[in-house]
N, C-alpha and C positions, 0 to 999 in steps of 0.2 A: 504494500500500500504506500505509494508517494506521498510525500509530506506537505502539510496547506503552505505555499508562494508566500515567504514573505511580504520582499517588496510589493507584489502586486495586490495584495490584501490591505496594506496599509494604505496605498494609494486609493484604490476604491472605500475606505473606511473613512477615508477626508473628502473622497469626493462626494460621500456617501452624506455626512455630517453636512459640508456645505448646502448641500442642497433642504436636507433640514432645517439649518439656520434661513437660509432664505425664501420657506416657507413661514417661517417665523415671525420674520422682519416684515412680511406683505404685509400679514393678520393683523401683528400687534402693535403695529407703528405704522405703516404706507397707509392702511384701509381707515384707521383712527382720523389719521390727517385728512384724507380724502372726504371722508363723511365730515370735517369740520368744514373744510373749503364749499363742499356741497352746498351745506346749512348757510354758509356767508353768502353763497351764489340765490340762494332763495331768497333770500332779503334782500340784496343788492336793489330791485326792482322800484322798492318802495322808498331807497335812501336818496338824500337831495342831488340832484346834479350835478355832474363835475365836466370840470375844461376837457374836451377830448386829450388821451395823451399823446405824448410824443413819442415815448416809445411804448413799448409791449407791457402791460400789465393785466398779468390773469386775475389779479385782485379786483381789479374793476369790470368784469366782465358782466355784465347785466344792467349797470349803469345807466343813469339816463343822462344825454349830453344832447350838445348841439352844436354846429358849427354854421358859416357862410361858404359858399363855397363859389369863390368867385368865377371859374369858369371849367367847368370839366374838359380835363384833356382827354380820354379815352373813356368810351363805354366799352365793356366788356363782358363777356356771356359766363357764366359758374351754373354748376348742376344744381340743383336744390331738391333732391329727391323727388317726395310724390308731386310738389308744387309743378317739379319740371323744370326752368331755369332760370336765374336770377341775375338783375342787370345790376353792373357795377360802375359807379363811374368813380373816377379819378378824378380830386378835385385840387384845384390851387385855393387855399386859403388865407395866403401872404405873399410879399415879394420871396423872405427867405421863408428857409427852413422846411421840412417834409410836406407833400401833401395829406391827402386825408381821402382813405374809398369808402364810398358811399351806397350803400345797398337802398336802389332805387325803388324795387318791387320784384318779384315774379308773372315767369310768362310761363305757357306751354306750348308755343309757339318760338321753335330754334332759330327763325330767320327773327324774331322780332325787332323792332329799331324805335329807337325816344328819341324825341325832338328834345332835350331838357338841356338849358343854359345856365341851370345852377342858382343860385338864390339860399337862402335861409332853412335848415332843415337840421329837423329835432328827430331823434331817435332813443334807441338804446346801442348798448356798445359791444362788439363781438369780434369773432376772429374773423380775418378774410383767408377766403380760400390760399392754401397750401397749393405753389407748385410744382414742391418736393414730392420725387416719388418715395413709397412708405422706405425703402427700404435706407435711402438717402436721409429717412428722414430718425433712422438709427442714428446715424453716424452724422449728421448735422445737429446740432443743439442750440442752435437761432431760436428766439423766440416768433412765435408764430404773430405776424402782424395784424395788426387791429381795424376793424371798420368799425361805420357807424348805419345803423338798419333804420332807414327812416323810418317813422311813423304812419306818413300817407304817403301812401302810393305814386309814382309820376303818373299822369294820364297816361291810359290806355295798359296800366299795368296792374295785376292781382296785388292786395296786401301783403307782407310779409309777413310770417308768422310770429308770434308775438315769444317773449325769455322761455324756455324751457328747460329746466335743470337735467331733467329727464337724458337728453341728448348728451351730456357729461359723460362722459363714462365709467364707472368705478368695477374694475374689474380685479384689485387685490385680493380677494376672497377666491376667485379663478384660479388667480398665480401663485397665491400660497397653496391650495389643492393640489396646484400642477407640480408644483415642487414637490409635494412630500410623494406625489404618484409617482415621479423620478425616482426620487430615492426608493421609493420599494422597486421599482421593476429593477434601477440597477442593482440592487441587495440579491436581488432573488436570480438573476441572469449569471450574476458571480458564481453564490452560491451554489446554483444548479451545475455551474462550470466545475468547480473546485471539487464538487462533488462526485464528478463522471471520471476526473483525474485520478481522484483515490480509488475508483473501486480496481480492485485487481482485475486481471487480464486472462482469462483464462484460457491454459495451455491447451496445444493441442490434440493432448488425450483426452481431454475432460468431455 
């Protein structure tokens, strides 16, 4: 009977453990955090208005703001699920400094076109579409830029849909599962390895 692999038992025993610890850390730290930020994003709605920002803050995300937006350089098309797709403009609201996109309304019409030259528009405040692919968007750690979702509609466009926390996603409860499911399958794939190893061979009178 062959003897259980050191090294290779102890490497699997730490790979074994990390993945432990890191269903740990999703449950009892990531998911905690996640359900506060949630809870702050449900209120956000109702808290008083703030200057659009200048750069990325997920803190303000449901916010209600307002900007002017003195002349849209570009409209542009973005998916919007069941709505179908949603117009975007780019707006200048200074000489210097960043502009500001504007989520005009929804259409279900892909050729659709807005006559809009910009003016005064109140919303709430959200992400603009990503256009990182997912996997780039690993290995990229940019914060995801901000718009702002008008309220009313431009003529000839569907309302926007109004803050939904819902859309958030809190999946730690997932990924600490996922982890500990790791760790048993690889426990038990060892195992079962180490296992096959030891049993004797038997010869060829048996």
């Amino acid at each position: 009977m062959k003897r259980i692999p050191v090294v290779p038992t102890i490497i699997v025993a730490f790979a074994v453990c990390g993945m432990i610890a890191l269903g740990i850390w999703q449950i009892t730290v990531r998911l905690p955090e996640k359900e506060a930020y949630l809870a702050q994003l449900a209120g956000n709605p109702a808290k008083p208005a703030v200057a659009f920002p200048r750069q990325s803050d997920d803190a303000l995300l449901f916010r209600r703001s307002s900007i002017v937006c003195l002349s849209p350089v570009t409209i542009m098309r973005a998916g919007a699920g069941n709505a179908g797709f949603r117009l975007i403009a780019a707006c200048r609201t200074g000489a210097e400094g960043p502009g500001v996109k504007v989520q005009l309304g929804t259409t279900r019409d892909p050729n659709k076109r807005v006559d809009w030259r910009g003016g005064a528009v109140s919303g709430f405040i959200s992400h603009a579409p990503d256009p990182r692919p997912l996997i780039a968007g690993l290995f990229d750690h940019r914060p995801q830029e901000m718009l702002l979702v008008a309220d009313r509609p431009v003529a000839g466009l569907a309302a926007n849909t109004r803050p939904d926390v819902s859309v958030v996603p809190n999946n730690h409860l997932a990924y600490g599962v996922q982890w500990f499911l790791f760790a048993a399958v690889a426990a038990i794939i060892y195992a079962v390895a180490v296992l096959r190893r030891r049993a004797p061979v038997a010869g060829p009178g048996a």
